[in-house]
N, C-alpha and C positions, 0 to 999 in steps of 0.2 A: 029328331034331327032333320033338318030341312036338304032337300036335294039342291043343286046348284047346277045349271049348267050353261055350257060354255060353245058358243058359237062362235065358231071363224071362217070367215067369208074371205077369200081369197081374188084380186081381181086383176086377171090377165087381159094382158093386150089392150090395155086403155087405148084409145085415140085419142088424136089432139082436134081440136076446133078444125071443122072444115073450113079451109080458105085458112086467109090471113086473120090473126088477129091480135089487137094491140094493148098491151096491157103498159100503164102509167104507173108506176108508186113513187110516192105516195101522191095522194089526189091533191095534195096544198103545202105549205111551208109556211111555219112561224116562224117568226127571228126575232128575240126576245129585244126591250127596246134597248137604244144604243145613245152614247152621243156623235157629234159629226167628227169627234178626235178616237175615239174607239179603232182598233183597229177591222177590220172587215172579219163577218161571221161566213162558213160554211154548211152546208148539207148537200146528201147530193139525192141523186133522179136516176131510178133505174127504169129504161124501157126493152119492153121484153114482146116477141110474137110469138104466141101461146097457140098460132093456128100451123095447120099443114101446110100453107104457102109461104112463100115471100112477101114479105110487103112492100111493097115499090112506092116510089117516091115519097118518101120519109125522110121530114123537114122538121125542123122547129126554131119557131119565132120567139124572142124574148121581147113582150111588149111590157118592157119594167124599164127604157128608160136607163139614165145613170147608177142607180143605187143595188139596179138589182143586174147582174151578170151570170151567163150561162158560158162553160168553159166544157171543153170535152167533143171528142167525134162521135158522130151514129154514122154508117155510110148510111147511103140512098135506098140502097136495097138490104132491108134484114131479114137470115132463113127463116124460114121456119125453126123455131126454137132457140133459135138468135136472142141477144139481150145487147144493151150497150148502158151505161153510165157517164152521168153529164153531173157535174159541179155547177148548184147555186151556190151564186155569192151575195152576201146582201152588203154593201159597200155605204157606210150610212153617212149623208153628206148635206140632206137641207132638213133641219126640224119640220115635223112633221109626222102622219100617220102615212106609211105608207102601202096599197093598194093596187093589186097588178098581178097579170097572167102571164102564163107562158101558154104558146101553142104548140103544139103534138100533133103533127099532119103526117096520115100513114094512107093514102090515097085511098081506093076503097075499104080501104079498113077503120077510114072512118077519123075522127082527128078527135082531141083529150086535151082538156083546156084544166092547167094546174095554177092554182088559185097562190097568191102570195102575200105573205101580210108582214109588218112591221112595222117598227116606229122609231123614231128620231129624237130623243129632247135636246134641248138648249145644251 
């Protein structure tokens, strides 16, 4: 008979990331394809500061153009361990592949560029 044994590691008083920091999920978004009479697809965006501070001045730019829409508030300033959720919309409206970021600007904390894809047929 074989022995077995059992380890459990217990771990107190974790810390968070010194300073701010900025977590994105997910890194990108599919939107499977569409025609331009479909009605519009969603997913959404959560951002989260996984650090001890605030992160100041936190913006986000939707370079997508018509087809792709970002709905939803973050304020400007997010605690420490703060989160907010934003709505992609992918709105499908010229045939086409479509190709395009959003940007995630958390000032020193650095900014996070979410990739976006989709497509459009006839």
């Amino acid at each position: 008979m074989k022995a077995i044994t059992l380890l459990i590691v217990t771990l107190a008083g974790l810390q968070a990331w010194a300073g701010p920091y900025l977590s994105v999920s997910p890194g990108s978004f599919f939107f499977s394809a569409a025609s331009p009479t479909s009605p519009p697809q969603f997913q959404f965006m959560n951002i989260t500061n996984y650090g001890d501070a605030p992160i100041e001045d936190l913006w986000v730019q939707n370079n997508c153009f018509s087809q792709i829409n970002v709905f939803g508030y973050c304020p400007s300033t997010l605690p420490s361990g703060g989160n907010c959720m934003l709505e992609v919309q992918f709105n499908p409206l010229t045939p086409g592949p479509v190709f395009c970021q959003i940007q995630v600007s958390a000032g020193v904390a650095g900014t996070a560029f979410v990739m976006v894809q989709g497509s459009v047929g006839n």
